[in-house]
N, C-alpha and C positions, 0 to 999 in steps of 0.2 A: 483229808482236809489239812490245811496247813496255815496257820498264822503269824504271816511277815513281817518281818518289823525291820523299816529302816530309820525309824528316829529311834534311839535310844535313849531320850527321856519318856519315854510311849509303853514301860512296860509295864504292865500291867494285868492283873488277873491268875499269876501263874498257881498253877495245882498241885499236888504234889502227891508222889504213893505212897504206901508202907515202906518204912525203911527195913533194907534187906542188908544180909553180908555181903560181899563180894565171895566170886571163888577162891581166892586167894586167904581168905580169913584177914588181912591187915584192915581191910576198909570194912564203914559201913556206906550203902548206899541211898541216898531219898532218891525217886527217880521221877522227874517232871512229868507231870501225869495227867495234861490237858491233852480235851479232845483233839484237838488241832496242833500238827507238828508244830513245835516253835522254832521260826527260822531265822536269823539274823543278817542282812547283806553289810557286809562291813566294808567300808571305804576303800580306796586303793590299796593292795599289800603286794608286797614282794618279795619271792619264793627265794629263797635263802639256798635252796640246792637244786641240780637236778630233776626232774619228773618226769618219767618213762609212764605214758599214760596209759601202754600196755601192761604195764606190772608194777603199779601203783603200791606202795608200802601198805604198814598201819598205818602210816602217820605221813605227818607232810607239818614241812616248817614254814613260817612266815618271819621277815623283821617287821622288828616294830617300832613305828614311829609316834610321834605325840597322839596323831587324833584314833589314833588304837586303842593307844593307852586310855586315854578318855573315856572311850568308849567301854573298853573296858571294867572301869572304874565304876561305871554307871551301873554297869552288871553286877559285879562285888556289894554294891550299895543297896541294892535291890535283895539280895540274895543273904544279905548279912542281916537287913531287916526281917527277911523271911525265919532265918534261924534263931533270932531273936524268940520271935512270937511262936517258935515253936520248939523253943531248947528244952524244956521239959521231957517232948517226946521223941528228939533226935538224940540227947544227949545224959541219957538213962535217969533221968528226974534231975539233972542238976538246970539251975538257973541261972544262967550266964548272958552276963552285962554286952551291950552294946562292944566296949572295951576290949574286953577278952576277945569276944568273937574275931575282931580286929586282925587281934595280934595273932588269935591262930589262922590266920587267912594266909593260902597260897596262892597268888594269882596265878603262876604257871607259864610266868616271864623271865627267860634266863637270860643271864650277861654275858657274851664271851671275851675274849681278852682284847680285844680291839674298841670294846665299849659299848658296842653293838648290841641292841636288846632282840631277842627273838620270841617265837611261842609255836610250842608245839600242840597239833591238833589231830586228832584219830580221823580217821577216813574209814567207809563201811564196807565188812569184809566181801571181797568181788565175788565169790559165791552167793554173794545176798542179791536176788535178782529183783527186790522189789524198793532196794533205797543203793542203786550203785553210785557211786563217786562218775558225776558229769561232767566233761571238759568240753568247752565250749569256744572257738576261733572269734575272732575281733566280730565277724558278721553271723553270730548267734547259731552258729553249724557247728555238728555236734564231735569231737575228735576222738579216731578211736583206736592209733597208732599217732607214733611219733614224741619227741621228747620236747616241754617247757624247757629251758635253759635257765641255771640260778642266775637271778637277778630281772625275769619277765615281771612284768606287773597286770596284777588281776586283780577282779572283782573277785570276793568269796563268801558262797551262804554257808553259814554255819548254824548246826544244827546244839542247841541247849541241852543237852541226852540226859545228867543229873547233877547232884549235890551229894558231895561224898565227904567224907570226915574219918580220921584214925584220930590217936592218940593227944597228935599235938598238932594235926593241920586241918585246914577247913578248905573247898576250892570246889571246881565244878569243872564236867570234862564235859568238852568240845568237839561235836564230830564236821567234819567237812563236809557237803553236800552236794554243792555245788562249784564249781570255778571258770570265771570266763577269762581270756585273753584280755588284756586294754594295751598293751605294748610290747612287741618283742624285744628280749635283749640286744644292743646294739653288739656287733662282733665289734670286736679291736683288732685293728690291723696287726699282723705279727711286724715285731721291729725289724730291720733288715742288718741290724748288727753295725758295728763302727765300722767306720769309712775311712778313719784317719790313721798312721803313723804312729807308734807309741816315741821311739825315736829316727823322725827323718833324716836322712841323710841327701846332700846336694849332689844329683849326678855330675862326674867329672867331666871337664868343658875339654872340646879334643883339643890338641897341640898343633891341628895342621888347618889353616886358614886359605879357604883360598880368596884370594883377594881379585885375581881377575881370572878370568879364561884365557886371554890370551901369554900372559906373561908365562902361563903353563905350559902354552906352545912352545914360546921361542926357548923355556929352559930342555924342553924334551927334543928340539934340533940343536 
């Protein structure tokens, strides 16, 4: 079963399991624990690189623009309240303010030097044959070769998987689930290169004019 949500002021009810280590030992993990997968369809995004949808990474990146963010934000808000009302038992009996929780918040939006914000998001490993990463064409058919181009824009359901916390960060990982086409990248034509002269020069005008035909005659008798 699955429960969709595309208003994100609409969350509501989430559950949550024991919290566990990760394998790794840095994290710990709560892990969203309603019956019903929770799925998110988030507004237009645009794939920031590449996507061989026969050999799909972990991950896969999105930019980000405002109603993301937004959205976002809504999730954080949601999520920061949840941690609140249960910091005692995520966060080994301490009791930590609205504030803190805040400030240890990672959202998982990076900047890169052009000012660009992006987010990265896990995709389910392709041996999992019962939740694969779905790529879907403008008319709802399903893709099962061929490559996205950075800069397509799609629809993307994202899946809420948990709530994770170390030392000094709070955030929640994000797996992709689904993805539809809504526009292909446009190609740019290749330029065809300068056409001009860097320094022209005036071809030289001949010395010999002939001014009639006949006067050519009478000089050549």
């Amino acid at each position: 079963m699955m429960k969709f949500i595309h208003d994100f002021d609409s969350i509501s009810g989430m559950q949550y399991g024991d919290m566990v280590k990760d394998p790794t030992g840095s994290r710990y993990i709560v892990p969203i624990d309603n019956e019903d997968e929770l799925l998110f369809q988030f507004p237009e995004m645009t794939l920031q690189a590449d996507l061989d949808v026969k050999n799909i990474g972990s991950t896969v990146t999105f930019h980000v623009d405002d109603s993301i963010h937004e959205n976002l934000r809504k999730v954080r808000d949601y999520v920061l309240r949840a941690a609140e009302e249960n910091s005692k038992a995520w966060f080994q009996g301490r009791d930590l303010t609205s504030d803190t929780l805040r400030e240890l918040w990672k959202s998982g939006i990076d900047t890169g030097k052009s000012g660009t914000n992006s987010i990265r998001v896990n995709t389910p490993p392709q041996s999992d044959e019962d939740e694969p990463l779905s790529v879907y064409s403008q008319d709802k058919q399903e893709i099962t070769e061929g490559t996205f181009r950075a800069g397509t824009r799609v629809y993307a359901c994202l899946r809420l998987s948990h709530i994770w916390f170390s030392r000094n960060h709070l955030g929640v990982t994000w797996t992709c689930v689904q993805m539809l086409e809504i526009e292909k990248r446009k190609e740019v034509p290749k330029p065809r290169g300068c056409l001009l002269d860097v320094n022209p020069q005036p071809k030289p005008r001949s010395s010999h004019v002939v001014l009639n035909a006949e006067i050519e005659e009478e000089d050549a008798n």
